[in-house]
One Martini backbone bead per residue (centre of mass of N, CA, C, O) as a GRO file, in nm:
protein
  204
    1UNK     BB    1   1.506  -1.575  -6.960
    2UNK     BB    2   1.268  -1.517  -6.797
    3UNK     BB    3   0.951  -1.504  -6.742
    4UNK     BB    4   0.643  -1.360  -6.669
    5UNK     BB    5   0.565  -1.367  -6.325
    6UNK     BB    6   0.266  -1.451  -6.418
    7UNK     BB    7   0.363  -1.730  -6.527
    8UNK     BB    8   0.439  -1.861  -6.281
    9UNK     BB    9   0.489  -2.046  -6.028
   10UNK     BB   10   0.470  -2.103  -5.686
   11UNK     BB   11   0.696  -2.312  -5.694
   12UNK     BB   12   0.913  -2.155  -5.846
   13UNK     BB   13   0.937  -1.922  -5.661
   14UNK     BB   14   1.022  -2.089  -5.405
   15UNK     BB   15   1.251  -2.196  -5.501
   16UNK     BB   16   1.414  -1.960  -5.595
   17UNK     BB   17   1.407  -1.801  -5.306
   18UNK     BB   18   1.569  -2.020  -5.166
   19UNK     BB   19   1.820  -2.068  -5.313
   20UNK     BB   20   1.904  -1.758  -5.246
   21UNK     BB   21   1.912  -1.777  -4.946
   22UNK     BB   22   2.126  -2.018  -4.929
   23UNK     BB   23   2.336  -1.869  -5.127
   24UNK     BB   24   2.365  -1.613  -4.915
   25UNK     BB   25   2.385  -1.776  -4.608
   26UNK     BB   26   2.612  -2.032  -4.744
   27UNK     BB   27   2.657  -2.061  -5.032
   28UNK     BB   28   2.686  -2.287  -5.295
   29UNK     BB   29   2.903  -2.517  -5.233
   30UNK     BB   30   2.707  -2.599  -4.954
   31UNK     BB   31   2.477  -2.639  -5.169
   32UNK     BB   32   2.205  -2.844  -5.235
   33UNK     BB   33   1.924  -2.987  -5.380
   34UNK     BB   34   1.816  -3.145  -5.128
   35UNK     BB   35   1.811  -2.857  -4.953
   36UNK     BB   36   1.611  -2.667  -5.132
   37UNK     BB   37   1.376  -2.843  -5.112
   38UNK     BB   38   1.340  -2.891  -4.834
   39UNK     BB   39   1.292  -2.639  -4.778
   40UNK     BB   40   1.052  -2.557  -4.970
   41UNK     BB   41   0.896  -2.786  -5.014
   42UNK     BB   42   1.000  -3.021  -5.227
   43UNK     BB   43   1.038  -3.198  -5.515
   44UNK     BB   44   1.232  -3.314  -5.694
   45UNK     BB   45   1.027  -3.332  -5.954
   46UNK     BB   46   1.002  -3.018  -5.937
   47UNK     BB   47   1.297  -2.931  -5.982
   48UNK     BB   48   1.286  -3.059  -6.252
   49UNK     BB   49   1.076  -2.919  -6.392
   50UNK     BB   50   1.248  -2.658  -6.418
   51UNK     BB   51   1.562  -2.824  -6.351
   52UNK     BB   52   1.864  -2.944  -6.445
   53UNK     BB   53   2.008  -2.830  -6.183
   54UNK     BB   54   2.228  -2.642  -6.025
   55UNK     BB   55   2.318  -2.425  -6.222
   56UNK     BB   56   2.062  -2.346  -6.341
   57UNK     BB   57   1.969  -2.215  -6.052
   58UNK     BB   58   2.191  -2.021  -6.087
   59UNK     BB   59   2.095  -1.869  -6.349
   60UNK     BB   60   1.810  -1.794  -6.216
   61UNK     BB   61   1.922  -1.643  -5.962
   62UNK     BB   62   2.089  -1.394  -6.170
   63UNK     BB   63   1.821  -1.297  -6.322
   64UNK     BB   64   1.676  -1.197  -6.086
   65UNK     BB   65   1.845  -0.998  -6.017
   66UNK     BB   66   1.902  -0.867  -6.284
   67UNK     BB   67   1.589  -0.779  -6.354
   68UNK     BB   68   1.541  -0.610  -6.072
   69UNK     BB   69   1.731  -0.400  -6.149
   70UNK     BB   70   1.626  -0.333  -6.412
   71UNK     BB   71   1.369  -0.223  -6.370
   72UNK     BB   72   1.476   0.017  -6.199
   73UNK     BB   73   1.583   0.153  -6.415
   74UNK     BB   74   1.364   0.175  -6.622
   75UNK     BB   75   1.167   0.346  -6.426
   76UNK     BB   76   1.314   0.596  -6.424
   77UNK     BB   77   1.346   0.606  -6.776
   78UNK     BB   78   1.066   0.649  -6.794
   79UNK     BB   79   0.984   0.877  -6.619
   80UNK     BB   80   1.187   1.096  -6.771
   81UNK     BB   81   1.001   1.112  -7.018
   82UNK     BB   82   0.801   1.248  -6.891
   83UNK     BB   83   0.952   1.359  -6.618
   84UNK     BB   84   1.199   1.525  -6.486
   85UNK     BB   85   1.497   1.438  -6.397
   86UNK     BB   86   1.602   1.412  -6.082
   87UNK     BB   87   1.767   1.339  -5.853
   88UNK     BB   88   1.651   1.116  -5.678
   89UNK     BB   89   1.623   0.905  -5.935
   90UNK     BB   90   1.880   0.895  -5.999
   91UNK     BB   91   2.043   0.790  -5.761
   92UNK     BB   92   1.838   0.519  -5.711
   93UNK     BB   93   2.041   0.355  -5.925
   94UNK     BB   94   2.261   0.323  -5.657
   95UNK     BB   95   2.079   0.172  -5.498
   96UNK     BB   96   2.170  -0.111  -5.257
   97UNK     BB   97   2.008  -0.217  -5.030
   98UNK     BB   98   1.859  -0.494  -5.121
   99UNK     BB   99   2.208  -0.604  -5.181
  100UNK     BB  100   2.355  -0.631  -4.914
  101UNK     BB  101   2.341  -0.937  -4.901
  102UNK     BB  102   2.478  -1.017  -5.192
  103UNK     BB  103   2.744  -0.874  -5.125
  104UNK     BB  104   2.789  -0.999  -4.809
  105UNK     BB  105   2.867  -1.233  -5.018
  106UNK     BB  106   3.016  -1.531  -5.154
  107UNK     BB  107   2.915  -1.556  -5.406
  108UNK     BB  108   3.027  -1.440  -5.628
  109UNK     BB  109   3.332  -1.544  -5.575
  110UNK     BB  110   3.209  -1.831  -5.653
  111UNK     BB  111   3.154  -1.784  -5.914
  112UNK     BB  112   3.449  -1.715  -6.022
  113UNK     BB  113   3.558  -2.003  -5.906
  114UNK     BB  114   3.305  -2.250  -6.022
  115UNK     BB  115   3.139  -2.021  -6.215
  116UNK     BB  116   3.229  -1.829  -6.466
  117UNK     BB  117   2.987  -1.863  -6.700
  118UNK     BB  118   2.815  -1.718  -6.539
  119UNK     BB  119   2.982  -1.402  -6.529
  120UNK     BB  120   2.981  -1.389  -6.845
  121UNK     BB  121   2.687  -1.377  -6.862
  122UNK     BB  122   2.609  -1.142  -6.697
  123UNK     BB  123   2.798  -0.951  -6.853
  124UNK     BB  124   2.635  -0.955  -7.107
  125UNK     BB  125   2.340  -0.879  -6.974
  126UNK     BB  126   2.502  -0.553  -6.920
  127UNK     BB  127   2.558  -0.522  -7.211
  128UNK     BB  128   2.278  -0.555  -7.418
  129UNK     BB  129   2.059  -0.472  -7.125
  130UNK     BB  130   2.208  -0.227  -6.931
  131UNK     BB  131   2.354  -0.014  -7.108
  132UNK     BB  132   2.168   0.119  -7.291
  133UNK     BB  133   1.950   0.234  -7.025
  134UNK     BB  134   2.205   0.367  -6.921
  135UNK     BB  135   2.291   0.555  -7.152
  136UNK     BB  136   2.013   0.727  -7.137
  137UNK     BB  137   2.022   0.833  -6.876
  138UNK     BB  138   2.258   0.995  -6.886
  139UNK     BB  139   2.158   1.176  -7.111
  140UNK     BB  140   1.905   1.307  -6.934
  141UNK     BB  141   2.091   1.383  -6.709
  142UNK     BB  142   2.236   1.623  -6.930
  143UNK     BB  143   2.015   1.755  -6.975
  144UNK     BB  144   1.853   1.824  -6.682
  145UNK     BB  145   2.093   1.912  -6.541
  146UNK     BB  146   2.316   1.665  -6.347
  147UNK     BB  147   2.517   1.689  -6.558
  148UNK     BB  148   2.752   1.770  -6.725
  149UNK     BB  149   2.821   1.884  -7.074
  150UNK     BB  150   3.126   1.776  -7.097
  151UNK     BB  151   3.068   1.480  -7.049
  152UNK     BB  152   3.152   1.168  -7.141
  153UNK     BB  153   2.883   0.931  -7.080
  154UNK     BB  154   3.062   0.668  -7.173
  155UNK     BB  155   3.258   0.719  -6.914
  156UNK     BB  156   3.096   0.713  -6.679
  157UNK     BB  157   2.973   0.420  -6.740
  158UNK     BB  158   3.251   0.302  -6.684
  159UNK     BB  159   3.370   0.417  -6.456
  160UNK     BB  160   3.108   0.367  -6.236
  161UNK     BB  161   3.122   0.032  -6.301
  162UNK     BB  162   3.410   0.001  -6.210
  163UNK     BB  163   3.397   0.150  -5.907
  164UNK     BB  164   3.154  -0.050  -5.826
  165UNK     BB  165   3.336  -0.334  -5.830
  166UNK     BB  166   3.557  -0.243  -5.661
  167UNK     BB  167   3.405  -0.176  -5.409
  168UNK     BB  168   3.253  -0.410  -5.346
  169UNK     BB  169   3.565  -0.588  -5.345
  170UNK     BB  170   3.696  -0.392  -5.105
  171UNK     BB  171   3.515  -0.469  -4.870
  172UNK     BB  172   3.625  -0.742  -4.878
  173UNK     BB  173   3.856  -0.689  -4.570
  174UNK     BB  174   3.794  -0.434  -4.464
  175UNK     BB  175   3.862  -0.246  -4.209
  176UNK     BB  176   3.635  -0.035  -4.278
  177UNK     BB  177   3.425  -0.247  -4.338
  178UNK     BB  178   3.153  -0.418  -4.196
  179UNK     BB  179   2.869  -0.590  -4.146
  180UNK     BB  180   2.732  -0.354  -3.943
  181UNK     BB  181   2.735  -0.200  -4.175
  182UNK     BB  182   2.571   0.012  -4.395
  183UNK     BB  183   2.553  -0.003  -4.673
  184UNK     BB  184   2.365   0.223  -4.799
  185UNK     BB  185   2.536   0.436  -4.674
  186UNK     BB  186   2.796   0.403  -4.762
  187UNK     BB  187   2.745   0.427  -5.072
  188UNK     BB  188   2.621   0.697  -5.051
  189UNK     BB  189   2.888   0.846  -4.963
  190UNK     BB  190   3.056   0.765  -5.207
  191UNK     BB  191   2.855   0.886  -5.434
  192UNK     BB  192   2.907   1.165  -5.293
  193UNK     BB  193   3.187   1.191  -5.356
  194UNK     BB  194   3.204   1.120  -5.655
  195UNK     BB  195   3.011   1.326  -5.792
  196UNK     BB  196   3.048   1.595  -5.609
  197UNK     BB  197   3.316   1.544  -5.436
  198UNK     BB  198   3.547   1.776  -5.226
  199UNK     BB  199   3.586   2.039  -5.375
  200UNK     BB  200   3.570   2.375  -5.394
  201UNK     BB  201   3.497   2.569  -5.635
  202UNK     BB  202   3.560   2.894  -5.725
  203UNK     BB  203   3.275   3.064  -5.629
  204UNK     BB  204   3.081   2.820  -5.491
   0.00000   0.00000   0.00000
């Protein structure tokens, strides 16, 4: 994984940005290195400094993408330690709003297909290191009572994952959501129908 931001250097991260951001708006298979030094304004040999090639930069910008993702789960469990965990907190971990550039792109699509070895290793990191931290989260929000005490967390946790794998690539292509559509909003109701329900149960 990457090392800690402060001690990155200035180039490293204009490199990385620059990556990502031609890599979600054009594509991984049409992104060379000569074009990401190029926007970034760096050389060659700055870019080799850093990374061995076009796929270990695609390994370190879904490290980055992963990182931002895992902190903001860390920081809700961590703060529900010192204080109760809220709705607003809790949801929060479903908020995909930063992410909506990286998910309406065919960024993921493409490396699924050109560069499986990626998804594993994303899903290992998935699995090792934002899993555990998801299943204390659950455990915390099932103490604070915000979801049901009969729940088995473990069953929540993989089919949540699951539903929102499946709803991200249901979406593209589908009659019902447009790029025009607002992703935050739209998953926000999502999840609001996934938790809250939609059935009004007797004497509610």
């Amino acid at each position: 994984m990457l090392k800690d931001s402060n001690r990155k250097s200035k180039k490293l991260e204009v490199i990385l940005f620059t990556a990502e951001k031609l890599f979600l708006s054009k594509g991984v298979r049409s992104i060379t290195v000569e074009e990401i030094t190029r926007e970034a304004k760096v050389s060659k040999a700055t870019f080799y400094k850093y990374f061995a090639d076009k796929q270990d930069i695609i390994k370190h910008v879904l490290e980055k993408v992963f990182e931002t993702n895992f902190k903001k789960l860390e920081t809700v469990v961590e703060s529900g330690k010192h204080h109760k965990l809220t709705y607003e907190s809790f949801m929060s971990v479903f908020d995909m709003d930063e992410y909506e550039e990286f998910f309406q792109s065919g960024f993921i699509e493409e490396l699924r297909e050109d560069y499986p070895e990626m998804v594993t290793l994303y899903t290992q990191w998935v699995k090792e290191i934002r899993l555990p931290k998801y299943q204390e989260l659950m455990r915390m929000a099932k103490v604070d009572g915000l979801i049901r005490v009969d729940i088995d967390t473990d069953f929540l946790i993989q089919y949540t994952l699951a539903m929102r794998h499946a709803m991200i690539r249901s979406l593209q292509g589908s009659p019902y959501y447009t790029k025009e559509d607002n992703l935050k909003e739209f998953i926000r109701q999502f999840y609001d129908l996934y938790l809250n329900g939609v059935v009004n149960k007797p004497g509610s």
